[in-house]
C-alpha positions in Angstrom: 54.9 -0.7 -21.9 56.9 -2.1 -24.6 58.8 -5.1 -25.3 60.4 -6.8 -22.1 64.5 -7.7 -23.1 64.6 -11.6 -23.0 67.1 -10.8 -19.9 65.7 -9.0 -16.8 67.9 -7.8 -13.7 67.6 -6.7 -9.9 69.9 -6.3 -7.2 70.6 -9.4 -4.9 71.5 -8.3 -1.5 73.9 -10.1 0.9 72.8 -9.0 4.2 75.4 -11.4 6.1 77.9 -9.0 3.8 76.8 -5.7 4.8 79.2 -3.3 7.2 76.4 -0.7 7.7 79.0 1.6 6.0 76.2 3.2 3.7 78.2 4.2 0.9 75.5 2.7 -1.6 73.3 5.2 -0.5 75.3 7.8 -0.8 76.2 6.9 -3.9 72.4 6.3 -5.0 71.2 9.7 -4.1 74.7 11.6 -5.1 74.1 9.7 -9.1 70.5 10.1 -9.2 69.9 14.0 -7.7 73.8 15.2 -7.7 73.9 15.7 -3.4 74.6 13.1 -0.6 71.0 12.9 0.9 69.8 9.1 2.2 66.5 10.6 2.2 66.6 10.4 -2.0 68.6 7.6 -2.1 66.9 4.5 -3.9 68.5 1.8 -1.1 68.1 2.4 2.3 70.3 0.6 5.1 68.1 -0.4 8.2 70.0 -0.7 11.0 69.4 -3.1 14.0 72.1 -1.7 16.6 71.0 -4.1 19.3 71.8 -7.0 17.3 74.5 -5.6 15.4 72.5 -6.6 12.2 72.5 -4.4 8.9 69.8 -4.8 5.8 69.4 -3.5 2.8 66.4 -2.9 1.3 65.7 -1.9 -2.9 63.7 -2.5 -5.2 63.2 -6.3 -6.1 61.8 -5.6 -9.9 58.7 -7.5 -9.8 57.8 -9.6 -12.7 53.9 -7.9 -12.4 54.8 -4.9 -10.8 51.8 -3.5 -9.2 53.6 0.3 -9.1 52.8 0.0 -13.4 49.8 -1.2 -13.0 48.2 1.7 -11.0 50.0 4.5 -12.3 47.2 6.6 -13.8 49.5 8.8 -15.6 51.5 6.0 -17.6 54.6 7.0 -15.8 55.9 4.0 -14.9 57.6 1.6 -17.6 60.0 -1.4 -18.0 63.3 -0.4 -19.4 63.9 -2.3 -22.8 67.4 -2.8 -22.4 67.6 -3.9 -18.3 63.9 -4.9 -17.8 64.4 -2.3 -14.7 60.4 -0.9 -13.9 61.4 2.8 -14.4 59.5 6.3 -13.2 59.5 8.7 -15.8 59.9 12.0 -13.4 58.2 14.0 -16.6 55.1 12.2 -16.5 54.8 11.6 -12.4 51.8 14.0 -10.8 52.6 12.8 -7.8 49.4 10.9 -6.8 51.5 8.2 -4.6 49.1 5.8 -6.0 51.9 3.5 -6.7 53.6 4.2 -3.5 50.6 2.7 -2.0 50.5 0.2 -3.9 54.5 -1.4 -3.4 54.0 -4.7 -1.3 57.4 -4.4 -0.1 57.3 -0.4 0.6 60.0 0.1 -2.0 58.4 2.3 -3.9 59.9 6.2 -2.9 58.5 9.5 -2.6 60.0 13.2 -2.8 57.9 15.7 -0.7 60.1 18.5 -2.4 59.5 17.1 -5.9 56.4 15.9 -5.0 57.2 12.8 -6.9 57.9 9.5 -7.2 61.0 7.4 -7.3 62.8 3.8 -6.8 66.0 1.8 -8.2 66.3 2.1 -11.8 69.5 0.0 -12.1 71.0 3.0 -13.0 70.9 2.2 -16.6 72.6 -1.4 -16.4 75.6 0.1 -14.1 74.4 0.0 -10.7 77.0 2.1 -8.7 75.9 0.6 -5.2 77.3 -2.5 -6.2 80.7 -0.9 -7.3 81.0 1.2 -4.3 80.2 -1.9 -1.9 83.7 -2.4 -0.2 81.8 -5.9 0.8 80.6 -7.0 -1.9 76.7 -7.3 -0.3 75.3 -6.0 -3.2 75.2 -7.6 -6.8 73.8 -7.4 -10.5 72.1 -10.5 -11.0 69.8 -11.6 -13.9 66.1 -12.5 -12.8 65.6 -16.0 -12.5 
């Protein structure tokens, strides 16, 4: 697992912000597998059309992330530099054992890959929060 940095990071969502427009998601999945495809992007938009009401939901970074702690495979780390959890896609076999195991349903799965994935940070740059024309989306250290 490593040493943690002394800073860790997430993405703090503003749902009161959000338009619904989904360019973070297209953005996600276009970075992270080169093609606009929601279904392998790493924020989904969940859209209330009654109410009129948009959410977003990511990864939160959990200080004792239970994905890590079941991976049988050791495929799951905390990135030294952004304290993201991480899925190494080299060492995934695709068990979903830490799919199950995501309290908050955050953690993904590719059918086609057949493995797993979920919001890295991309790196320390996350582009949803530069593509957000609303701002919802933000970089914030972990508290």
């Amino acid at each position: 697992m490593g040493t943690i940095s002394k800073a860790r990071y997430k993405l703090n969502v503003k749902t009161e912000l959000c338009a619904g427009c989904e360019r973070c998601v297209l953005v996600c999945s276009l970075i992270h597998t080169g093609v606009c495809n929601p279904a392998l992007s790493r924020i989904k938009i969940v859209k209330d059309y009654f109410t009129g009401n948009f959410m977003q939901k990511v990864c939160k970074q959990c200080i004792v992330p239970a994905c890590l702690v079941v991976c049988p495979a050791g495929a799951i780390n905390i990135d030294l530099n952004t304290g993201a959890t991480v899925v190494s896609n080299e060492k995934c076999i695709g068990c979903k054992m830490c799919v199950n195991a995501c309290p908050l349903g955050l953690m993904l799965f590719d059918e086609e890959e057949s493995k797993a994935f979920k919001c890295d940070l991309c790196g320390g740059n996350p582009q949803c929060v530069e593509i957000c024309p609303m701002q919802a989306i933000e970089y914030a250290k972990i508290e």
